[in-house]
N, C-alpha and C positions, 0 to 999 in steps of 0.2 A: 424518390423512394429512399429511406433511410434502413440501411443493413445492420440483422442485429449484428452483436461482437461475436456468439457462437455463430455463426453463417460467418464471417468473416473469420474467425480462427480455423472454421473447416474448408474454408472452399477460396481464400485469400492471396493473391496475388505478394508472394514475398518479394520490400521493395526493400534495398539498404541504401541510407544515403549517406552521400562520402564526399568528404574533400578537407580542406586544409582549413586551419582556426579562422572561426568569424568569417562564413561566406552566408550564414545563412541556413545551417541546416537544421538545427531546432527551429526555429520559425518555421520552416517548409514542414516539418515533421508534424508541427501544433495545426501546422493549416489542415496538412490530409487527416489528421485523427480528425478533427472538428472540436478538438479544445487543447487548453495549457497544460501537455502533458510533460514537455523537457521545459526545465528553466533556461529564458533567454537574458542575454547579457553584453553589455557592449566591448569585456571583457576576452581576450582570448581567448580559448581551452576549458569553457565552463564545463563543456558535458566528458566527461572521463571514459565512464562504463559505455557499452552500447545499453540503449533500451529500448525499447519494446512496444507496442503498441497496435491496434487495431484501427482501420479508416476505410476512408472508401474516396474512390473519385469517379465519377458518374455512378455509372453503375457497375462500378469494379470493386469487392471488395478488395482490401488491401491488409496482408501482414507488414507493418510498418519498423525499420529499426535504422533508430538513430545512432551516428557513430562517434565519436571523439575526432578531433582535428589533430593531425600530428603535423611535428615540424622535426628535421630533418636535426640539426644543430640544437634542439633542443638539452637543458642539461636537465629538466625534471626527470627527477628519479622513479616515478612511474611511466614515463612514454615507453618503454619497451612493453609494459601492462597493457596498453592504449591499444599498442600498434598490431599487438596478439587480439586482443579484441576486435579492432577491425579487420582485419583477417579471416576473424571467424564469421564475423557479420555477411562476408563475401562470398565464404562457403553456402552459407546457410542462405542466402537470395537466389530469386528467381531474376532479379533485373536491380540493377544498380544506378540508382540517379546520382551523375557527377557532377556536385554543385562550388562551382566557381562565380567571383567577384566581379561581375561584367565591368561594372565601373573602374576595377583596380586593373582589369587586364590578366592576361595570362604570365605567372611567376614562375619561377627555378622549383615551387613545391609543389605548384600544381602540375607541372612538369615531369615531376616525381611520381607524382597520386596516379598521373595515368600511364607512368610504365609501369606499376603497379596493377592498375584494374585492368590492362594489357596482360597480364600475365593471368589473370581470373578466370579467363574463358568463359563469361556470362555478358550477357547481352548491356549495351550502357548507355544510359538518355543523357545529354550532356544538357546542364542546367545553368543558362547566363544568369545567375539573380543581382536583386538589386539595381532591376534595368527599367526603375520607371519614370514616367516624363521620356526623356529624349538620352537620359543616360545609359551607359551600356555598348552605346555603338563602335567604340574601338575595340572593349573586350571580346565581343563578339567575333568580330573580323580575326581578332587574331585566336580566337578560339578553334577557330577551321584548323590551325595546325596542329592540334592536338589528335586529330585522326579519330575522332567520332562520330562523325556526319555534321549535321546542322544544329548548331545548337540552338536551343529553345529560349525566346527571354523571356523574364518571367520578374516579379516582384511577389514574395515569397508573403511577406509583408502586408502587401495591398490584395492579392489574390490574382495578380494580372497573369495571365500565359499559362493558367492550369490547362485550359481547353487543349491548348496544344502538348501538355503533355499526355493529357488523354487519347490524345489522338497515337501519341506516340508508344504508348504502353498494349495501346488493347490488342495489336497484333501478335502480341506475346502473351496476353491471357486467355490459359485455355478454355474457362468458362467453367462453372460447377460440377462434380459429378455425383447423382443422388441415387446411387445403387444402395446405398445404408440412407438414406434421407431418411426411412421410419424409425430410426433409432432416435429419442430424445437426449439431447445434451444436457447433463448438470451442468450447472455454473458450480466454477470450484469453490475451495473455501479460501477467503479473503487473509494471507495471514501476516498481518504488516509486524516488524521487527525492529523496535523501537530503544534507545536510551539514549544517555550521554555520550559526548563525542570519546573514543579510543578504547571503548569497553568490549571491543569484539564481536561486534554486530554481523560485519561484514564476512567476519573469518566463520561465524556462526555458518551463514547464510552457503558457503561455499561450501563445509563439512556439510549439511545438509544436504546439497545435491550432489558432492560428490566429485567436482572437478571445479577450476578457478573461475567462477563466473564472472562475479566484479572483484574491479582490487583491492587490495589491502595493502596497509604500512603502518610503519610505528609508527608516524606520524599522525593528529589529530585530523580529520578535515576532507578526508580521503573520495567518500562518498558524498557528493553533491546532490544530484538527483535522487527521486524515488526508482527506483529499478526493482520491476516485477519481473518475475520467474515462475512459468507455468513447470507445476512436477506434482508427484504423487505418491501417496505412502499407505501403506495399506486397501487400497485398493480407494481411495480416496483422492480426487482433485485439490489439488491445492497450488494456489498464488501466492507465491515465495514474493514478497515487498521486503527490500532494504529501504533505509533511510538515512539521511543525513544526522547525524549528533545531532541534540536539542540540549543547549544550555541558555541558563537563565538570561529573559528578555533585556533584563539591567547591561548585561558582559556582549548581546547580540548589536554592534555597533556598523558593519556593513553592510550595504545592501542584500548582495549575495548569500551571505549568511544567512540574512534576513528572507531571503526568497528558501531559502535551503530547509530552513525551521517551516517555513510554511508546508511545503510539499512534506513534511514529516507529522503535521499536523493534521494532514488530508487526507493523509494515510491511514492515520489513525478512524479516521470518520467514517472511512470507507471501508477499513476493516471489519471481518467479522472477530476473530481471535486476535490479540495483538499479545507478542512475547516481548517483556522488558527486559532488559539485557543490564544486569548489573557487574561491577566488579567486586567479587569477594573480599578485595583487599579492603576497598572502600565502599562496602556496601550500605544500599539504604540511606543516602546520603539526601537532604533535603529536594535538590533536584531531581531522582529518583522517585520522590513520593510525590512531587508535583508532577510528573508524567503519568504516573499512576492512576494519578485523581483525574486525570483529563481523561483516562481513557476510563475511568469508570463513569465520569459523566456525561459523557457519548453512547454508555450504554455498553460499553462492549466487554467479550472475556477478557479477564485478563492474566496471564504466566508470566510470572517469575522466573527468568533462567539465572542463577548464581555462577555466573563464568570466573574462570581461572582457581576453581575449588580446586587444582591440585598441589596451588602455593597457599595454602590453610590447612596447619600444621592441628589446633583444636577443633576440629570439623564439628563436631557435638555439641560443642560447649556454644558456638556460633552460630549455628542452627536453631539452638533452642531462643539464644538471643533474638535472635531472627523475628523467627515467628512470633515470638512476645510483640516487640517493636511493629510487626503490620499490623497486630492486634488491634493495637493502640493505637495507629499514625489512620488505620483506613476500616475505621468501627463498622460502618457501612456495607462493608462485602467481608463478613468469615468465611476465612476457607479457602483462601488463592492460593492456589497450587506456588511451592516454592520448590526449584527444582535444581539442587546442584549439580556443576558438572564440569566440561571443559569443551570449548570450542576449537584445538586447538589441537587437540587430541581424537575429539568426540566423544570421547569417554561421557556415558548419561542420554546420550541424542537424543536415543529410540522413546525413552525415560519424559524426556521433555515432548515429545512429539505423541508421546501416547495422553500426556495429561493435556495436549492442548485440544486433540479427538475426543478427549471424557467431557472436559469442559465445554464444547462445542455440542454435543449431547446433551449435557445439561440445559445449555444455554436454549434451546430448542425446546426443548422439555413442554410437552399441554398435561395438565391437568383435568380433570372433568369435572362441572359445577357440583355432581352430586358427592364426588370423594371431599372436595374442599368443604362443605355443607353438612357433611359430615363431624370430621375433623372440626368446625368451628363450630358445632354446635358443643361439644367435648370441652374443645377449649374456655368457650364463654361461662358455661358452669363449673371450670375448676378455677377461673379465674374474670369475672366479671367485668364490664368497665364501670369506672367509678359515677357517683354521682354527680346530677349537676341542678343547684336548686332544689333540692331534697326529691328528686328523681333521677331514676338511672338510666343512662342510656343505652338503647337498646342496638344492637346488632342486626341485625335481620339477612344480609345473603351476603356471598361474597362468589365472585366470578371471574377466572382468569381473561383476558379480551385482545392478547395477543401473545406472541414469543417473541426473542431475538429481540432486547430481552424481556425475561419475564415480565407478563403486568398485569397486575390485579385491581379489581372495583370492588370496594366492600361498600354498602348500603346500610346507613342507621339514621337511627333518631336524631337531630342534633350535630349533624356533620362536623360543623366547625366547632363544639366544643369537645369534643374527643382529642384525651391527648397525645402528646406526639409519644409520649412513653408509650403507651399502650400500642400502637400505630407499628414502634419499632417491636411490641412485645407479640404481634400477628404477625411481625414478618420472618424473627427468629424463629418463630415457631411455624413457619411453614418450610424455611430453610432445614431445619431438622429432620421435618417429617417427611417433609417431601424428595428428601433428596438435591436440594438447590443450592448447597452450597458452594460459595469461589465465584460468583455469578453476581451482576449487580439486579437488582428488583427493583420493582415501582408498583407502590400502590398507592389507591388515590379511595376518598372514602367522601362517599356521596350522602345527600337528606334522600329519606324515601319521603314522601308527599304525604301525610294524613288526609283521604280523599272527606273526612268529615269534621276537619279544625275547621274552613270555613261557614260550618252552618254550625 
């Protein structure tokens, strides 16, 4: 039985998993969701933020949140960020899986971790991983003096010793409770938060909900993972998604990097609104318009946030430049909300978050065959399509066939000789009329059949 992610967000077993760099706990994390949701890496310390996720194991659903590794002696300048993070990860569980290196044995930090989750007062399933074939059997043994019972081996990796974790967790799940069950859950709205690396994505994403969720630093590179945040604005659901900087694939030379851009690309896919995060100082900047175009040719909204608008001394004059320049760089969508402001401040927030709910409206937006058939009968007489052969071709219906986003069928004579001018001249003019502006569109323009050219 496969549990959706709403039944799992309402009724979910909060699980935090913890321990020290490279035992394994994004791997275990990708296992119980049932896909690659943390980047794994043979790298110590990949995962920074905690994140987040939904899963299930048997028939447990599960709230899943994966944690960053700390190390005691560490000199990175965000492990005090980390180490706040997991902290909270431990508040916020129902049961804590402590996953140590069976094969490396028990160290001086994991030593640490468990006077640590000693002091948590939440229940803890100790996790030997990396124990498959015949490895593991020291770590184990001397895991017993860590003072959590028996620990479980398991290969995080291969999927070995889940059963027994199962076994271990279900005593502690208290099971559903469906006093509101007749209430229908929306799914929220998808809002992934995208640009180049150090433009304030992150610091966005925190002003946004209002306290320090993931980290931030002057430094480029900070956010690795995608990290989703459920919250809500106006009375609205919404999936707060950060992401990793996206620069150009030519300059993307590491692996990690490389996996980092991916999950920021995913994002994107998966998104329904995605807000591109520029810097004012250097805005618009070729990388910026290729982000842009990706995510107009996914389909999706798209805002423009103008960050650090409060070190832009000619706001006006920059502005107008502005929008001139998308005019022309992204002919294909008029109309994308450009929204200056500061992230850093917040100065604007409400500003950006109300155009990304107008756009998302839009975005949604149905039509009814008989308004558009209307309107294009209007249009076709004040403006024809041209000939072709010393005959004209004809128009005949046009019909929206889905939202999210908009798409239209239009039906004439001569399909493929209609041309793309005209093609773009039905779409401007349903963006105007209709209200669809900032929005990408798709129409596609079909032969209707002459049921009497054969005879």
């Amino acid at each position: 039985m496969i549990l959706s992610e709403a039944f799992c967000r309402k009724h979910g077993l909060k699980l935090a998993i913890v321990g020290r760099p490279n035992v394994g706990k994004s791997t275990l994390f990708n296992r119980l969701s049932g896909k690659r949701m943390a980047i794994v890496h043979d790298i110590p310390g990949v995962t920074r933020d905690r994140k987040e996720a939904y899963g299930q194991l048997g028939d447990i659903p599960l709230q899943l949140i994966d944690t960053a590794g700390l190390e005691d002696k560490s000199k990175d300048p965000l492990m005090p960020g980390m180490k706040a993070q997991v902290i909270e990860a431990l508040k916020g569980s129902d049961v804590i899986l402590f996953v140590i290196d069976g094969r490396a044995g028990i160290t001086p930090l994991d030593e640490s971790f468990a006077h640590l989750l000693r002091r948590a007062e939440k229940p803890v399933v100790l996790i030997a991983n990396k124990c498959e074939g015949k490895a593991g059997g020291q770590g184990i043994a001397e895991a017993w003096g860590l003072g959590f019972g028996e620990p479980i081996a398991t290969s995080a990796e291969h999927g070995m010793g889940l059963d027994t974790v199962y076994e271990s967790i279900l005593p502690l799940y208290k099971g559903p409770h469906f006093e509101d069950e007749g209430e229908e859950e929306i799914a929220p709205l998808q809002l992934a938060i995208v640009g180049r690396p150090n433009v304030g994505k992150s610091t966005l994403l925190n002003q946004l909900v209002g306290f320090e969720r993931v980290l931030t630093g002057p430094e480029a590179g900070v956010t690795r993972d995608a990290i989703g945040i459920e919250w809500e604005y106006k009375g609205q659901a919404i999936k707060l998604i950060d992401t990793a900087g996206m620069r150009r694939r030519s300059k993307v030379t590491e692996k990690l990097e490389w996996l980092s851009t991916s999950e920021s690309v995913s994002a994107i896919q998966y998104a329904q609104v995605v807000v591109l995060v520029c810097d004012a100082t250097q805005p618009l900047e070729k990388q910026d318009l290729h982000i842009a175009s990706q995510v107009i040719d996914e389909g999706r909204c798209l805002v423009l946030a103008l960050n650090k608008w409060d070190l832009i001394p000619n706001k006006q004059e920059l502005l107008a430049d502005l929008n001139y320049r998308l005019q022309n760089a992204l002919p294909q969508v008029k109309g994308i909300p450009l929204v200056p402001m500061s992230a850093l401040t917040g100065k604007n927030k409400e500003k950006l978050l109300d155009a990304v709910l107008e756009i998302y409206g839009i975005w949604n937006q149905r039509i009814s065959t008989s308004r558009l058939n209307r309107w294009l009968e209007g249009l076709v007489s004040h403006h024809p399509p041209p000939l072709v052969s010393g005959r004209r071709i004809k128009i005949k219906y046009l019909t929206q066939i889905k939202t999210r986003p908009p798409t239209f069928v239009m039906f004439s004579s001569k399909a493929t000789e209609l041309p793309d001018s005209y093609v773009r001249y039905v779409i401007n003019g349903m963006r105007e009329t209709f209200g669809l502006a900032g929005v990408p569109m798709r129409l596609s323009v079909r032969s209707s059949k002459n049921p009497y050219d054969e005879k």
